[in-house]
VMD Tcl script that draws the C-alpha trace (Angstrom):
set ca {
  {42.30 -40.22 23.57}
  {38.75 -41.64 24.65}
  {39.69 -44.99 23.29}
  {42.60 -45.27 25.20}
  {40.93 -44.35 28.34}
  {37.93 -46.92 28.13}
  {40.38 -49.33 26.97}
  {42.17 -49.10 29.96}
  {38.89 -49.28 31.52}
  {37.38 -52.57 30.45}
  {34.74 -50.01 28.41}
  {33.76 -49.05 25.27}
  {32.76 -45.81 24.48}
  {28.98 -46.95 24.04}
  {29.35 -47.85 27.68}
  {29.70 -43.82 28.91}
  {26.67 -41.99 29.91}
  {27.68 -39.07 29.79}
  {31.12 -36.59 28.04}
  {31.96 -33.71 29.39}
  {34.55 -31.87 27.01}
  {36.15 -28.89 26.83}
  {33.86 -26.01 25.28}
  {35.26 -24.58 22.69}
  {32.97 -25.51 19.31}
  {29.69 -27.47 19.55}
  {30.47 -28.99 16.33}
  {33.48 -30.28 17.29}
  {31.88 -32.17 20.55}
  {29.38 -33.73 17.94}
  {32.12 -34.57 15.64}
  {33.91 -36.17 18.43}
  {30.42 -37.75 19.47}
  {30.31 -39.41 16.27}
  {33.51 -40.52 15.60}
  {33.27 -42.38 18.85}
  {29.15 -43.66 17.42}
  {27.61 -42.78 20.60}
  {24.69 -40.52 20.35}
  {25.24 -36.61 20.72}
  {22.69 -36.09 23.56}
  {25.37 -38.22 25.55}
  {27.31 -34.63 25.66}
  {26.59 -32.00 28.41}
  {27.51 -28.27 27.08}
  {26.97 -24.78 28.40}
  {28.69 -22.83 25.79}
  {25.27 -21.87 24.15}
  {24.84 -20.12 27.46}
  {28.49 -18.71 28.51}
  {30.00 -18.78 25.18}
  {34.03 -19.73 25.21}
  {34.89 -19.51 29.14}
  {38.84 -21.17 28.70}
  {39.75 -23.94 31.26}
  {37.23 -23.36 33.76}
  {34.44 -25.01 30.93}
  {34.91 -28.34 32.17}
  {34.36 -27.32 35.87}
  {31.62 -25.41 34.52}
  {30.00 -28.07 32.87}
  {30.27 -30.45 35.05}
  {28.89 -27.95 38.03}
  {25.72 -26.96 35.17}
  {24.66 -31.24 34.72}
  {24.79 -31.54 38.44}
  {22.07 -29.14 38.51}
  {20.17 -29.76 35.76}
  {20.01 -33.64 37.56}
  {21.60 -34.90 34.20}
  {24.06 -36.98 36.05}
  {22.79 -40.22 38.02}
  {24.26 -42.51 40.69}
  {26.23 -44.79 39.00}
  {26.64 -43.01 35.91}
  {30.35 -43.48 34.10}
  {31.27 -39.84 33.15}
  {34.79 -38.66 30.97}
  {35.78 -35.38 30.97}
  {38.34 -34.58 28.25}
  {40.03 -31.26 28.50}
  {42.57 -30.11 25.10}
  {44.35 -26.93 24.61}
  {47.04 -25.24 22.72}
  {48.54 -27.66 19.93}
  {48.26 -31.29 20.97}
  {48.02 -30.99 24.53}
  {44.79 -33.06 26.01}
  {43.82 -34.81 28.83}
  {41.04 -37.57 29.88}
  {39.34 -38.81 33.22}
  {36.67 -41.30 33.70}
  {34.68 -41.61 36.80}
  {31.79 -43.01 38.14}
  {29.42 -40.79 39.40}
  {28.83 -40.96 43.03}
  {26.16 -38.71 44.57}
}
mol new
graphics top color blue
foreach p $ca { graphics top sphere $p radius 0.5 }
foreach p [lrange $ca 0 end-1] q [lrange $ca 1 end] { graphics top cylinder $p $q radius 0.2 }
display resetview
């Protein structure tokens, strides 16, 4: 799904600053992370803090690096959302505040 979206994007995954994916399983983010050979610190998480929290993670997460200032002007963020069976989802953005 990720190399879809930043082919469609003129990027390559090296060129996102920053994932934001749904929090189910740390180890799966860093497997994801690595599959994709970008370094794991390039993930935000808060499931170490809220545990599983469902569909509202990605809001969450996103809300928790806006306030820990890990997200910068200019900064190309994807959020990638999954669920039950195969159902996922991808956005990239460019961080704007």
């Amino acid at each position: 799904m990720t190399r879809i979206l930043t082919e469609e994007i003129g990027k390559q995954p090296r060129d996102i600053n920053k994932f934001i994916i749904t929090q189910f399983n740390v180890q799966s983010i860093y497997e994801t992370l690595d599959r994709l050979e970008v370094p794991r610190d390039r993930a935000h998480y808060i499931m170490d803090r809220y545990g599983y929290t469902g569909s509202a993670s990605i809001a969450m997460c996103l809300a928790d690096a806006v306030e820990e200032k890990a997200l910068k002007k200019g900064d190309l963020v994807v959020l990638i959302g999954s669920g039950g069976g195969m159902a996922m989802a991808a956005l990239a953005l460019e961080w704007g505040i």
